[in-house]
N, C-alpha and C positions, 0 to 999 in steps of 0.2 A: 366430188364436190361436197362438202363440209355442209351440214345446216348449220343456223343461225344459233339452234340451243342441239348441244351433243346427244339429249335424251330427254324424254319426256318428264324427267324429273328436274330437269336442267329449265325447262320449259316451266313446268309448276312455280319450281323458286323464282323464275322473274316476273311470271303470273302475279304469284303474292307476295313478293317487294314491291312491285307498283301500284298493286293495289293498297295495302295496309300504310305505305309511303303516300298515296296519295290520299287515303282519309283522314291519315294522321296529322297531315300540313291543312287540311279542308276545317277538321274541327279544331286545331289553333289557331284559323285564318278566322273561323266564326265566333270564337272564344275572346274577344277582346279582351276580356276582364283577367286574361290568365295569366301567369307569369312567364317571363321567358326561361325557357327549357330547360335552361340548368339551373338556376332559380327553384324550380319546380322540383326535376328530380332530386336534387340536397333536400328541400323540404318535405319530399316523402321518404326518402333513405331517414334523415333526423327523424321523421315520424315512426316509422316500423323497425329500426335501431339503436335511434338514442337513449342516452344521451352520448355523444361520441367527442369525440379530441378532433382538430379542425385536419391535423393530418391523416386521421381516419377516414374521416368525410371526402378528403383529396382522393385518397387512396380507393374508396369503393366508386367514387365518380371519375377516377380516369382522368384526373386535371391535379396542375401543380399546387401545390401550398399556399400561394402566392393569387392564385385564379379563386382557388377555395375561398381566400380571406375577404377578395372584392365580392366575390355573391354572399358569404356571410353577415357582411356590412352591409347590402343591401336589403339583405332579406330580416337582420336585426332594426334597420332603419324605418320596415315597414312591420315593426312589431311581431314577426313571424316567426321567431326564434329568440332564444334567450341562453345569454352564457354566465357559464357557475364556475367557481372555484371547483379544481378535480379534486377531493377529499383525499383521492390517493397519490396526489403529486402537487405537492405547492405552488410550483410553476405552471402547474396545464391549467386549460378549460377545457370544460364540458360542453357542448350545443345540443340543447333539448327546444322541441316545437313549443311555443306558448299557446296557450289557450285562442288566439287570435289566431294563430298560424292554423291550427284545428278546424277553425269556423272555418277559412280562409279555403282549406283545402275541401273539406265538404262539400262550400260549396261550387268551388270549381269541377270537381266531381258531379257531384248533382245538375250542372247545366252541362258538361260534355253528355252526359247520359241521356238527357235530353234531346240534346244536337244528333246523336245517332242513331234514337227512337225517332224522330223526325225522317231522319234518312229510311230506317226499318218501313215507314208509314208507306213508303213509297215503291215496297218490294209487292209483288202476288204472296200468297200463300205457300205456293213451292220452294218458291227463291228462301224466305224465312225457313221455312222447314228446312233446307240446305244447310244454312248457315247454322242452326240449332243443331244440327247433324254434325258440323264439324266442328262447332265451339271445342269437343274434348278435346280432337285433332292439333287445333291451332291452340290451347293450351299449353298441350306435351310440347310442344315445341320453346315453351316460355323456361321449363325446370333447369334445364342446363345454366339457366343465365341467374337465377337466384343464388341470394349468399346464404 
C-alpha cells in the first residue's frame, strides 16, 4: 500500500504549499487596495529592474507581448509606470516605475506587513520563535527563482 506523500519530504512540500498558498490568497483577499497579481509582479520586476523594453518585462513574467502590453496600459492608466524613448533604439521603449507607482507599492507593502503582524499577534511565543527559526530556511528556498 503506497501512502498518500512518498516521504517525509514529499509530506513537508505539501505542508508548505498549502500553507504559504493559503496566506498568500488570505493577505490579497484582505488587501483590497492592492493590485491584481500580475499588475503587481510587472510593477515590482519594473521597480528592481528598470527601466526595461515591454518584451523584457513579458519575458521575466512568463506571459506574451501582447498580455504584457494590457497590464502595462493598465498600470500606466493608474500612473504607475511611465514609458521613454529607448536612447539605444529609436523604435523601443523603456518602462520605469514613476514616483506614484513608488508610493503605490510602499504602501501596499507596508499594509500586507501589517496584515501578517496582525496574524503573528495571534501565535504564543514558541510558534513565533519557530517561524524566526525558519525565516533563513524558507528564504534559501527563494535564491533559485531570482534573476
Amino acid at each position: 500500500m503506497t501512502s498518500r506523500f512518498e516521504s517525509a519530504d514529499d509530506e513537508l512540500a505539501a505542508r508548505l504549499r498549502l500553507a504559504v498558498g493559503r496566506l498568500n490568497r488570505r493577505i490579497r483577499i484582505d488587501d483590497s487596495e492592492s493590485l491584481p497579481p500580475l499588475q503587481l509582479s510587472t510593477l515590482v520586476t519594473v521597480e528592481l529592474h528598470g527601466p526595461l523594453r515591454l518584451s523584457e518585462l513579458a519575458r521575466r513574467e512568463a506571459v506574451t507581448a501582447p498580455t504584457m502590453s494590457r497590464v502595462l496600459t493598465a498600470l500606466e492608466e493608474q500612473g504607475l509606470v511611465v514609458r521613454a524613448p529607448d536612447p539605444g533604439d529609436a523604435r523601443g521603449v523603456l518602462i520605469s516605475i514613476s514616483d506614484t507607482g513608488r508610493t503605490r507599492l510602499q504602501e501596499m507593502r507596508s499594509h500586507r506587513t501589517a496584515l501578517i503582524a496582525r496574524r503573528l499577534d495571534r501565535l504564543d511565543d514558541a510558534q513565533r520563535a519557530a517561524l524566526d527559526a525558519a525565516l533563513p530556511a524558507l528564504e534559501a528556498l527563494l535564491v533559485a527563482d531570482e534573476d
